[in-house]
VEXDREN-2710 file (C-alpha; in Angstrom, 1 decimal):
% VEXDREN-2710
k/r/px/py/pz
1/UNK/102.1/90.2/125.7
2/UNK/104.8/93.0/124.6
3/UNK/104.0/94.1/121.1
4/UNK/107.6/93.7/120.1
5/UNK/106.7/89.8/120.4
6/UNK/103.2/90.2/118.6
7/UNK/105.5/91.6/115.6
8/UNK/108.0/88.8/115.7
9/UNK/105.5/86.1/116.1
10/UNK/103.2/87.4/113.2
11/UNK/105.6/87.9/111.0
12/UNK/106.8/84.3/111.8
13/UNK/103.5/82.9/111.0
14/UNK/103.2/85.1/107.7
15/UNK/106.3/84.2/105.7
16/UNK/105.2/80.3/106.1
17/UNK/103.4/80.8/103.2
18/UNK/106.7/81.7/101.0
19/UNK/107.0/78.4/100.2
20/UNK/103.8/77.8/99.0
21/UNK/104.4/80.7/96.7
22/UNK/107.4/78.9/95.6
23/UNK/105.3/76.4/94.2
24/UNK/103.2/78.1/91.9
25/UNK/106.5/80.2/90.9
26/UNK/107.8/76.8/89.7
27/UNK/105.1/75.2/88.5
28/UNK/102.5/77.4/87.3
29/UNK/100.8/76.1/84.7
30/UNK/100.4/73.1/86.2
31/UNK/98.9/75.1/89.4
32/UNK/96.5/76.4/86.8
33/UNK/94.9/73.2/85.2
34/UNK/94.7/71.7/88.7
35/UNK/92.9/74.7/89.9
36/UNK/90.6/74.8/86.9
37/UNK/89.9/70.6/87.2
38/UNK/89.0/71.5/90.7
39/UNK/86.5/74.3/89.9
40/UNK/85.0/72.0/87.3
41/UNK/84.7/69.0/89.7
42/UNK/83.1/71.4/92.3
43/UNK/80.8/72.7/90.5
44/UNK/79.5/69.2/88.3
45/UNK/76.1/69.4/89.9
46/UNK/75.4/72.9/89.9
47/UNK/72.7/74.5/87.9
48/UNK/75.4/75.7/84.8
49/UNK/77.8/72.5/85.4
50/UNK/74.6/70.4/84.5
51/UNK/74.1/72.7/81.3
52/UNK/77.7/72.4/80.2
53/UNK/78.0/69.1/81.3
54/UNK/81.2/69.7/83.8
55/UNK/81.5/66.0/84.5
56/UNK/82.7/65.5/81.1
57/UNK/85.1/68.2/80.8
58/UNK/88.7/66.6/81.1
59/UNK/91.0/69.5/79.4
60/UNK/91.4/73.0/79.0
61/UNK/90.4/72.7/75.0
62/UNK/87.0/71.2/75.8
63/UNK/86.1/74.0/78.6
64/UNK/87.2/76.7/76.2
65/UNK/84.9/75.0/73.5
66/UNK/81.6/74.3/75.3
67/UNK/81.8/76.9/78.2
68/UNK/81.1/81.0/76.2
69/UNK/82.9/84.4/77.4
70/UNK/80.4/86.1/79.6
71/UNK/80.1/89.8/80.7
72/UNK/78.1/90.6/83.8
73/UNK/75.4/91.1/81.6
74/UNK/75.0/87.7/80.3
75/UNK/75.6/85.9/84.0
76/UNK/73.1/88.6/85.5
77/UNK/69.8/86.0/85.1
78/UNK/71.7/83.4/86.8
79/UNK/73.4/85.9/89.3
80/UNK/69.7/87.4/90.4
81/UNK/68.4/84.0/91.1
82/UNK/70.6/83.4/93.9
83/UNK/69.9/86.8/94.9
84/UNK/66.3/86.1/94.9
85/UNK/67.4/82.5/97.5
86/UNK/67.9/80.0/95.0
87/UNK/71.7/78.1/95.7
88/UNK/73.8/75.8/93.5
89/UNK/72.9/77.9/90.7
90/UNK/76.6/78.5/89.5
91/UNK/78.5/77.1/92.2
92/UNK/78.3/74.4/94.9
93/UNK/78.4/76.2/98.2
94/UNK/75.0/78.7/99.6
95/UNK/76.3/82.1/98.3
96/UNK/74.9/84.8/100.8
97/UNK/77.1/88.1/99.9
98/UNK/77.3/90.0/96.8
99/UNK/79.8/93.0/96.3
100/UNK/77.5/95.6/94.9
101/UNK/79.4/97.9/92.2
102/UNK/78.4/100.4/89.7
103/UNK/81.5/100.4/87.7
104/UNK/83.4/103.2/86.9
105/UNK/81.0/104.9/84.8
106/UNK/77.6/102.7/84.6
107/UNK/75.4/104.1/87.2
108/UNK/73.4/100.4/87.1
109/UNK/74.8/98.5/89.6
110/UNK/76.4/95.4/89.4
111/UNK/76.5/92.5/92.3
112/UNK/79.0/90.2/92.2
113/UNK/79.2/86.8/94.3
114/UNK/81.5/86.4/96.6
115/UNK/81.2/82.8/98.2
116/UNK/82.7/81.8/101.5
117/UNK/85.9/80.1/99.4
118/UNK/86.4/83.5/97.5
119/UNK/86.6/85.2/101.2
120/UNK/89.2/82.6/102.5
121/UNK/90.9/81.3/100.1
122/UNK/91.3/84.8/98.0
123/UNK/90.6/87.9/99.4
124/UNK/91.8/87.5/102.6
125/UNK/94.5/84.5/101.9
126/UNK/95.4/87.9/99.7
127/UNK/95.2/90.5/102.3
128/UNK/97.7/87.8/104.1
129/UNK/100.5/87.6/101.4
130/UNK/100.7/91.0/100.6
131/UNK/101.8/91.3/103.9
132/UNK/103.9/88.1/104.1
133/UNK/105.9/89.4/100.7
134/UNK/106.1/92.6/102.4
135/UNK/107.6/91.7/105.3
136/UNK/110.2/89.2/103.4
137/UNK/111.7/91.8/101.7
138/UNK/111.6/94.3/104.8
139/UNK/113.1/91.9/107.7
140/UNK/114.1/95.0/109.7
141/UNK/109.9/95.9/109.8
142/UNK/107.9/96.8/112.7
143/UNK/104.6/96.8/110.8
144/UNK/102.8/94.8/114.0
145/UNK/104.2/97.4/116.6
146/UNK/101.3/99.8/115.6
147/UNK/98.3/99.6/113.6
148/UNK/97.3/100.0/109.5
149/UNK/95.1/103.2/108.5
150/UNK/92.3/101.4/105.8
151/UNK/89.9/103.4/103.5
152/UNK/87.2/101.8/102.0
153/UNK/83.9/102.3/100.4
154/UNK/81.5/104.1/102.2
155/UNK/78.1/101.5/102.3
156/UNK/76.8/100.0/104.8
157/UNK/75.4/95.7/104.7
158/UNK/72.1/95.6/103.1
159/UNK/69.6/92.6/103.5
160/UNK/67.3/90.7/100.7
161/UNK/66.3/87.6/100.6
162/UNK/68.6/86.3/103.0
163/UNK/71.7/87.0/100.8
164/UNK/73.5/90.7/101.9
165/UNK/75.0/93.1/100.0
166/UNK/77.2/96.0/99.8
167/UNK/80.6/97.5/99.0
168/UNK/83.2/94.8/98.9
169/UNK/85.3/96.3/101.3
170/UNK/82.0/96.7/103.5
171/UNK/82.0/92.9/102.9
172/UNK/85.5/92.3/104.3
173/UNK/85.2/94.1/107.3
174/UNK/81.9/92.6/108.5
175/UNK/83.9/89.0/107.8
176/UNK/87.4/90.4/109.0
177/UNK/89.3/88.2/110.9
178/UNK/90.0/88.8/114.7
179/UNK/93.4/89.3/113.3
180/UNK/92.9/91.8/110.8
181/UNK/90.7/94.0/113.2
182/UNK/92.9/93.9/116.1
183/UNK/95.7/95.1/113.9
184/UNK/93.1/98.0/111.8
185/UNK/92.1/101.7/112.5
186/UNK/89.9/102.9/112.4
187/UNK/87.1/100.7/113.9
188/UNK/84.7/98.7/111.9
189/UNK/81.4/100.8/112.7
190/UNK/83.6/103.9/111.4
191/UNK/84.9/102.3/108.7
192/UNK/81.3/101.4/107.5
193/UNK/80.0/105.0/107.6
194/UNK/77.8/106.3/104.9
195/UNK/77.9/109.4/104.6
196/UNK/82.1/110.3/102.4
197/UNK/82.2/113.6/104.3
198/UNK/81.0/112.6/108.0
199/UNK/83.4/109.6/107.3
200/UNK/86.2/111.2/107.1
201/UNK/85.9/113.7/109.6
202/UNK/85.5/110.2/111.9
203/UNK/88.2/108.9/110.7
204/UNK/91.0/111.7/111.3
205/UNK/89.2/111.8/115.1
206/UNK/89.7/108.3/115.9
207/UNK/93.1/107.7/113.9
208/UNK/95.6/110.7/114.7
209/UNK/96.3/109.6/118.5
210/UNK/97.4/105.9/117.0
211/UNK/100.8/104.5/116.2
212/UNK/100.2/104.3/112.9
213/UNK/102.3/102.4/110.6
214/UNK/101.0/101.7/107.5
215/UNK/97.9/102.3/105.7
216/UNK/95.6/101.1/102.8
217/UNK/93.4/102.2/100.3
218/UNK/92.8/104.0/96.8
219/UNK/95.7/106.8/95.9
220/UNK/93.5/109.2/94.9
221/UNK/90.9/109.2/98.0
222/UNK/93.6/108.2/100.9
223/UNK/95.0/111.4/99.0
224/UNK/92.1/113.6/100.5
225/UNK/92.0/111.8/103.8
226/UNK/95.9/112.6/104.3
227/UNK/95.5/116.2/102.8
228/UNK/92.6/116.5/105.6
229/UNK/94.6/115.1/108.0
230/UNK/97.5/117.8/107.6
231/UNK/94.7/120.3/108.2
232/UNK/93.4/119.2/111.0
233/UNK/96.5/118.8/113.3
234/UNK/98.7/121.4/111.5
235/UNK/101.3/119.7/110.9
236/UNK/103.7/119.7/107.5
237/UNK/104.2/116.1/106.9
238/UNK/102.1/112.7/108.0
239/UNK/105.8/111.3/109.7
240/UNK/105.6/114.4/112.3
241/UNK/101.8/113.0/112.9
242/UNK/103.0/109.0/112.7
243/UNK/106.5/109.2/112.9
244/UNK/106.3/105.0/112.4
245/UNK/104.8/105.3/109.1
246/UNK/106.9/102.3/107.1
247/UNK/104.7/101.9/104.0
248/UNK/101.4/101.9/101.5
249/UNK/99.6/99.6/100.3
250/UNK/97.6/100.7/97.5
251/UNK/95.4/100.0/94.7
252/UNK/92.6/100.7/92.5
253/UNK/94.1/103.0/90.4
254/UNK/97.4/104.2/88.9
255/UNK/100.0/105.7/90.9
256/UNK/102.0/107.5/89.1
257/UNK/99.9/110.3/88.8
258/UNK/100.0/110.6/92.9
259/UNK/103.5/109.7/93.0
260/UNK/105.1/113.3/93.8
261/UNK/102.1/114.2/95.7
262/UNK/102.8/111.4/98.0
263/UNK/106.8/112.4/98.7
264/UNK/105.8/115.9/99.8
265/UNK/104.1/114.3/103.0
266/UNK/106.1/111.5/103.1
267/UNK/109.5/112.9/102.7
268/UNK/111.7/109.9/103.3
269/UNK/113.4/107.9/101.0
270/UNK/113.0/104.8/103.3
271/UNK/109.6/104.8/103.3
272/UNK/107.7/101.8/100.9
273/UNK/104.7/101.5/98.0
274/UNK/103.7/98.2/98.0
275/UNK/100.8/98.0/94.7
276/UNK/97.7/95.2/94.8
277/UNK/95.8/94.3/92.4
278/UNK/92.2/93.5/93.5
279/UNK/88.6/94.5/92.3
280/UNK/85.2/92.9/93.9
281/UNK/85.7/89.6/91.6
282/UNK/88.8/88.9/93.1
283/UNK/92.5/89.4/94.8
284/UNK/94.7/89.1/91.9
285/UNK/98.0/90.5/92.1
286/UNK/100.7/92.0/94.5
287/UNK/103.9/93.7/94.1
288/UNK/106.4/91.4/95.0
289/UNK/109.6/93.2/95.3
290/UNK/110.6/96.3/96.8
291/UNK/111.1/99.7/94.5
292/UNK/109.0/98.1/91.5
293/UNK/106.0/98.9/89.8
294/UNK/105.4/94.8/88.3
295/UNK/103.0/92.5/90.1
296/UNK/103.3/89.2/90.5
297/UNK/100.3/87.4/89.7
298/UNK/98.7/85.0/92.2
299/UNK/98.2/81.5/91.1
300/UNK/96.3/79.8/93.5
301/UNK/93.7/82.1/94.9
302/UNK/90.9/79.7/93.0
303/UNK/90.7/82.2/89.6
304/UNK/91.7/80.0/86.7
305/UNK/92.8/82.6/84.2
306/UNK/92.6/83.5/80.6
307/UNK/93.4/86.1/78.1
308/UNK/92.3/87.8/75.0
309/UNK/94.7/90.3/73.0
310/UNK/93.6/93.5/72.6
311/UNK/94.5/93.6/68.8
312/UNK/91.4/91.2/68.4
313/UNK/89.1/92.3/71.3
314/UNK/85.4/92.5/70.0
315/UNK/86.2/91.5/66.8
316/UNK/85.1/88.3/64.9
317/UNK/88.8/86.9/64.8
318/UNK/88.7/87.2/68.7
319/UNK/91.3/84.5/70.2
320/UNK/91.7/83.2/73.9
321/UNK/94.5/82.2/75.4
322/UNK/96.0/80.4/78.7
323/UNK/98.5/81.6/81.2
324/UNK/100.7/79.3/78.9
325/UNK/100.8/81.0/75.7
326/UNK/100.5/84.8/76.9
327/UNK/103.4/86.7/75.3
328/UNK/105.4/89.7/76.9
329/UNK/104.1/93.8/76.4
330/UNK/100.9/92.9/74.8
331/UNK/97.7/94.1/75.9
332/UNK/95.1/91.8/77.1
333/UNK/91.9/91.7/78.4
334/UNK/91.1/89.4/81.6
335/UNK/88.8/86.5/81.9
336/UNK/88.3/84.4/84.8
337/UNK/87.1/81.5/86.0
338/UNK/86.2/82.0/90.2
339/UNK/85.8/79.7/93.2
340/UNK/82.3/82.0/93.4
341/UNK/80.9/81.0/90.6
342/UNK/82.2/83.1/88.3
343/UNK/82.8/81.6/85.0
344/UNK/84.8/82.4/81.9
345/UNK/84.1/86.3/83.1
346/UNK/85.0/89.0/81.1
347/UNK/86.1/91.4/84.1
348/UNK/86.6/94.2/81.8
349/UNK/90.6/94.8/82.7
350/UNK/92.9/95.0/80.8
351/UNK/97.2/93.9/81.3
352/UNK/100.7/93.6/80.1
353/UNK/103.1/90.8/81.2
354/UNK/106.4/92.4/82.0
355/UNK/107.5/88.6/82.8
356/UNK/107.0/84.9/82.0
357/UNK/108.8/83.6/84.8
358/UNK/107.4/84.2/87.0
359/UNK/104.6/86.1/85.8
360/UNK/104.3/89.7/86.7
361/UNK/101.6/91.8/84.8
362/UNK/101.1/95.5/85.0
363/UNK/97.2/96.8/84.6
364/UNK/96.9/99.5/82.2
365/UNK/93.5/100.5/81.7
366/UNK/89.9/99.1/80.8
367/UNK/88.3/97.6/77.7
368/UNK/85.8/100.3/77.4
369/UNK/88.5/103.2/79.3
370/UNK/90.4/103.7/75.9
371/UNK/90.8/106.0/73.2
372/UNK/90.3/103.7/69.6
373/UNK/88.3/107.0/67.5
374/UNK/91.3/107.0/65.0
375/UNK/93.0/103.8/65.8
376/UNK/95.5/105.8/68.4
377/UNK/94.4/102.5/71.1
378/UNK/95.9/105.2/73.7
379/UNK/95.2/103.5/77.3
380/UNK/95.1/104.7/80.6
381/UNK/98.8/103.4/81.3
382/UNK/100.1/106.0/78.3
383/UNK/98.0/108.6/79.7
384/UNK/99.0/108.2/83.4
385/UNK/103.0/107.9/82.8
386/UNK/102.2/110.9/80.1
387/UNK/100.9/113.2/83.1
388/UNK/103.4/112.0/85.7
389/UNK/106.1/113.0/83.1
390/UNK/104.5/116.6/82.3
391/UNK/104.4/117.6/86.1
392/UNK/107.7/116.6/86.5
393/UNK/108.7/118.9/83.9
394/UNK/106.4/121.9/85.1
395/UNK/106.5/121.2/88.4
396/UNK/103.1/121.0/89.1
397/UNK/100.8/118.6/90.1
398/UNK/97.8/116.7/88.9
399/UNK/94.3/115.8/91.1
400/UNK/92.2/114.2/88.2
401/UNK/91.8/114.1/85.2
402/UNK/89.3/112.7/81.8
403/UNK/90.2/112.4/78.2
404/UNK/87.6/112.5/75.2
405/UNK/88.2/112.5/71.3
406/UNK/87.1/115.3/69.3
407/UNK/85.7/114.0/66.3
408/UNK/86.2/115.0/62.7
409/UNK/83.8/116.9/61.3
410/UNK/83.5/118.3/57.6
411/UNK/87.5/118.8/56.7
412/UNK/88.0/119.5/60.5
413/UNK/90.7/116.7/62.0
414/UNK/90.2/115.3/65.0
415/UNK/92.1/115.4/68.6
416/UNK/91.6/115.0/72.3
417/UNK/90.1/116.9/74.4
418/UNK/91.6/116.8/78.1
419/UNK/89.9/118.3/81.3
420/UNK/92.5/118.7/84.2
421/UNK/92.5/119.6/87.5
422/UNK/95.4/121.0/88.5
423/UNK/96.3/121.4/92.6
424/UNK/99.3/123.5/91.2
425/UNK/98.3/125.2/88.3
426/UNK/101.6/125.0/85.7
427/UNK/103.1/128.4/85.0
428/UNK/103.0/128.0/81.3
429/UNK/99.9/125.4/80.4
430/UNK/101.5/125.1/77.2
431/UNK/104.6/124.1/77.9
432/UNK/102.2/121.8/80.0
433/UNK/100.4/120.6/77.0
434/UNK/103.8/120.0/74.5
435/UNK/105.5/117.9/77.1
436/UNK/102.0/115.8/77.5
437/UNK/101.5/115.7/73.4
438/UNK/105.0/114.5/73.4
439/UNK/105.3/112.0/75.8
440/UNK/102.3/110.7/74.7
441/UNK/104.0/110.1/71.4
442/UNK/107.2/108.3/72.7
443/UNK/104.7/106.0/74.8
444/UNK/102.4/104.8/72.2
445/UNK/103.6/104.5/68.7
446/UNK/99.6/104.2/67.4
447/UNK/99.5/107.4/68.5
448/UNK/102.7/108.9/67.5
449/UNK/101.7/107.7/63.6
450/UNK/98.0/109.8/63.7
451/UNK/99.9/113.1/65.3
452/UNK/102.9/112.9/62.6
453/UNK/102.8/116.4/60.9
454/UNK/98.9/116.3/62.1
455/UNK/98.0/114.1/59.6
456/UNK/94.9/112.4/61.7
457/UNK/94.8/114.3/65.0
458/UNK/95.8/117.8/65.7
459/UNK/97.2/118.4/69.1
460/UNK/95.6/118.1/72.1
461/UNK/93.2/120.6/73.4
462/UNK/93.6/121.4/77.4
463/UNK/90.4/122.9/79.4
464/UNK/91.9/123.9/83.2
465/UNK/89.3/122.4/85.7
466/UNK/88.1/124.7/88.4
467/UNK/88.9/123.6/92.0
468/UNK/86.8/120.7/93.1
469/UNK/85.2/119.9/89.7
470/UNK/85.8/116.1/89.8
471/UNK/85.2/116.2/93.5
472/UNK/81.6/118.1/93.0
473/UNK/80.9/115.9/89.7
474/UNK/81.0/112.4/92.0
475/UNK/79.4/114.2/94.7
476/UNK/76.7/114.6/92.6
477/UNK/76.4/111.4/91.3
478/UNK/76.6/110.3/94.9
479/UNK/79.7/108.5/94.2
480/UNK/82.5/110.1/96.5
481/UNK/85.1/107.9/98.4
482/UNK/86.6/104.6/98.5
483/UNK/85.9/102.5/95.0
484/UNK/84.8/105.0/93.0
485/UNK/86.6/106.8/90.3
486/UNK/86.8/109.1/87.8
487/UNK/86.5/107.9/84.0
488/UNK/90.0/109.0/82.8
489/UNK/89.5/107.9/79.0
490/UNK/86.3/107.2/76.7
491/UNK/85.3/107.0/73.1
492/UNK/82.4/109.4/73.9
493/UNK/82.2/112.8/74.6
494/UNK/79.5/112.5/77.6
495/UNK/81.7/112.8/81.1
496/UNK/83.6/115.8/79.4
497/UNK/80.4/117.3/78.3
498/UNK/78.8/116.9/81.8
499/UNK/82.3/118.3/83.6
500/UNK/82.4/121.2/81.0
501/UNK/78.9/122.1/82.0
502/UNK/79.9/122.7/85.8
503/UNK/83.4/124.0/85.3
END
């Protein structure tokens, strides 16, 4: 069959689902209670339904009453006895894969469930409108005439107990679709390679004779893997390698501070960004218009969603709150509700609603990836846009970077402490630094109030990485590629400390 009419015909079948969409665009807090009656229903005879009594739940007030916030920590016990073969322990299908994760920072890993629902009716159902959004704002695409470039994690499927485990994307690609692998490069034995720096090597072999595309993965490592690409066949930019390239789809971590880097080897102003929103609990949100940096947030993936502000986070006046009574440009953390068993889980996000009809969010940091020492509450969206805006300026660029406070000792003030690794080294690092201070300032008014005429924090202190430092420092952790990432902010001095050490 001529690929022309592959193209046509899937992207036929794709943009069925707008209408479906539409649904949950027009009614979605009605979507939401229906979805959360459902996960209730399900799940009535399951070890925690019994113990909360989900047959007798009938509204959002009583669920919110009986059922407590968790963090991994507190679902862990029930978690590890499904690990260990027991099922309908937290919810009503046999769970057999976990998405192992050590966080950003926590070196203990984590394993999440993700049931046989979560893989159909979320991640990949995901995977699927992504591309069905994409491709009904671009009718003039030939995404199907070639193949997408993916970048995952770098673990392999491990067995216990009959239940399997290993990076989420690992997970996806041993469940992919015939669809989804047919249309993918490199191939799934490559894709699953263990060792980062083997892996890539792999990759670039297997992928730079392709029509490729499009391709997907985290900014900052598909940033390495096109950087190594450009090595390898000597050429300039990745369109004289794959002169079909039409867009990226990315996720994980901010943009903006990749941005610039991106329109050096992809200079053409018709090529696309397309952002998700995803995370081994769950596909939650895609960018649903051309040229924007919102996401609209999906409705009916089987997460029930709540919200706590981050002006009460981890306090004792802590509130919750539904879809229904978010507000605009406030910070929240997530908590969701899953169709694996997930329930009222803190996933340790955090988000801004930039609209209330429809709802589009923008993620701008962690709960425990801020800066609170002095009551700045400076998040990893200030920081990002700050750094963007400062190369711009200089005309430099950024690889990585980490923030820490520098705490006030005796009459001493305090102040951050920032370790940067430039690929471009600024000409004047201070001009560097006032632009960041500033910008900093006009993007956070917390922080503007504790740097007026120094009165809580002096200005911020720069230390120039040496080449590779972030690379080395997650190579010797054993955390390079695909999901793992560097700690940009903390209330503790440690990562700086360590990355000081090695600079």
């Amino acid at each position: 069959m001529p690929l022309s009419i592959i193209n046509s015909f899937a992207s036929w079948v794709l943009k069925q689902r707008i209408h479906q969409i539409e649904l949950f665009l027009k009614y979605p807090n009605e979507v939401q209670e229906e979805l959360l009656h459902n996960l209730l229903m399900a799940s009535e005879n399951t070890v925690i339904g019994k113990k909360y009594d989900f047959e007798s739940i009938n509204s959002y007030q009583t669920f919110a009453e009986r059922v407590p916030i968790a963090s991994y920590e507190e679902l862990q016990p029930l978690i590890e006895r499904t690990r260990q073969g027991e099922q309908g322990v937290f919810w009503e299908s046999p769970i057999k894969w976990f998405a192992k994760s050590s966080g950003t920072t926590n070196a203990k890993s984590k394993f999440i469930p993700v049931s046989n629902e979560a893989l159909e009716d979320c991640h990949y159902k995901g995977s699927k409108d992504l591309l069905c959004l994409y491709l009904n704002n671009n009718e003039d695409s030939e995404l199907f005439l070639g193949k997408s470039l993916r970048l995952g994690g770098s673990s392999q499927i491990y067995e216990n107990n009959n239940t399997f485990f290993g990076d989420l994307s690992a997970i996806l690609i041993e469940n992919m679709p015939i669809w989804a692998e047919f249309s993918s490069t490199p191939s799934s034995k490559t894709s699953l390679m263990s060792e980062w720096e083997t892996k890539i090597a792999a990759i670039i072999n297997e992928t730079k004779n392709e029509n490729v595309t499009s391709f997907a993965g985290v900014p900052s490592w598909m940033l390495v893997l096109m950087n190594k690409v450009l090595e390898n066949t000597g050429k300039q930019s990745l369109l004289e390698l794959w002169p079909n390239l039409e867009v990226y789809f990315h996720g994980g971590v901010s943009f903006s501070p990749y941005k610039e880097q991106y329109k050096k080897i992809l200079p053409s102003k018709d090529f696309r960004y397309y952002e998700i929103y995803n995370a081994s609990e769950g596909f939650f949100a895609i960018q649903d218009l051309n040229n924007s940096s919102d996401l609209l947030l999906m409705l009916d993936y089987g997460i029930f969603y709540e919200f706590i502000p981050m002006d009460t986070f981890g306090t004792p006046d802590q509130k919750v709150v539904r879809l229904a009574d978010v507000e605009l440009n406030k910070n929240y953390a997530i908590v969701i509700t899953t169709n694996s068993g997930l329930w009222r889980y803190l996933i340790g996000d955090t988000v801004r609603f930039t609209s209330l009809n429809p709802y589009r969010i923008r993620v701008t940091g962690r709960t425990k990836h801020h800066i609170n020492v002095f009551g700045e509450e400076l998040m990893v969206e200030n920081t990002d846009q700050a750094i963007a805006k400062a190369c711009q300026i200089t005309q430099t660029e950024v690889i990585d970077y980490t923030v820490a406070p520098i705490f006030m000792q005796d009459k001493e003030k305090g102040a951050h402490e920032w370790m940067i690794e430039f690929k471009q080294k600024p000409a004047d690092v201070g001009l560097f630094q006032k632009v960041l201070d500033e910008t900093l300032q006009t993007l956070n008014s917390d922080y503007e109030a504790k740097r007026y005429n120094n009165m809580t924090l002096n200005p911020l202190v720069i230390n120039v990485a040496r080449e590779n430092l972030f690379y080395d420092w997650l190579k010797e952790r054993d955390k390079l590629g695909g999901q793992h990432k560097i700690p940009r902010l903390s209330n503790q001095r440690d990562y700086l400390e360590q990355l000081k050490e090695m600079c």
